[in-house]
N, C-alpha and C positions, 0 to 999 in steps of 0.2 A: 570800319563802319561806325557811325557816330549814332548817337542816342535817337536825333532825327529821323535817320536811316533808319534803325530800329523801329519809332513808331508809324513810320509810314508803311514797312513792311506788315507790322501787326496789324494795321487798317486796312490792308489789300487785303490779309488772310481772312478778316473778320468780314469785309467784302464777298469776297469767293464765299463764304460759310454761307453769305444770307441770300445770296445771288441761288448757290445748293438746295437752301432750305427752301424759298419760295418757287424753285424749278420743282422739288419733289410733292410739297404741297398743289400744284398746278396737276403735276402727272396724276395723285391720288384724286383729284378734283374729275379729272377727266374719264378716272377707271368707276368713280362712284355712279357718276350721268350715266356710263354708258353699260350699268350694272357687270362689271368686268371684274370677277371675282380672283380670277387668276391674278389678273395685272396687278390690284391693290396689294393680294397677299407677296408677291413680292417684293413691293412696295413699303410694306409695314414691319417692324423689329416681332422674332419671334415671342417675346412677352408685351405685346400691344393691348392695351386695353382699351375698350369704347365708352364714356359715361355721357350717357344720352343726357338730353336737358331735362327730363324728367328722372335724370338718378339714377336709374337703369347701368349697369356696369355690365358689360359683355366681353370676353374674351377674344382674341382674334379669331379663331377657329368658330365661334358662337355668331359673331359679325357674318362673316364670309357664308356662312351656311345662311344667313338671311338673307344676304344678296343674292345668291345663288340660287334661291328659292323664289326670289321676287318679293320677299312682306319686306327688305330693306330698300326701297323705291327711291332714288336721291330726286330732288327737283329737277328740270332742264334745264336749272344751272342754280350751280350750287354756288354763286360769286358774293351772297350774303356773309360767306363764311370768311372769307378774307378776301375782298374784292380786289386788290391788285394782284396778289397772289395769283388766283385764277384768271386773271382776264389777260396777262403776260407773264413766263416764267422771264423773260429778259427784261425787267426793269433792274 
């Protein structure tokens, strides 16, 4: 394998990562619209934390009971937040 070979491969992996990240971004997009508390918390690492735009810090477990409750209401699309993210996880 030659150096080339090498960083094409690191390109592909780094590829796959963003290709990952923006499909999981997409899925949380779609659990937030459709207030899917279950779906998110699977979705989210067990030490998640939320800092709202007004500063606000919430735990994952403090999130999820808001959605759950309905005071955490997402938009009917939430594509503000990383628009190609949400509008394709296959870009």
């Amino acid at each position: 394998m030659t150096a080339d070979d090498d960083a094409r491969a690191a390109g592909e992996a780094g590829a796959d990562h963003v290709a990952a990240l923006r499909a999981s971004y997409a899925a949380q997009c779609r659990a937030m619209v459709a207030g899917d508390a279950d779906a998110l918390g699977r979705l989210l690492a067990d030490g998640f934390t939320l800092t709202h735009m007004t500063g606000t810090v919430q735990s994952k477990e403090q999130w999820l009971a808001d959605v759950r409750s309905g005071e955490m209401a997402s938009p009917s699309s939430p594509a503000w937040l990383w628009p190609r993210a949400c509008a394709s996880p296959h870009r």
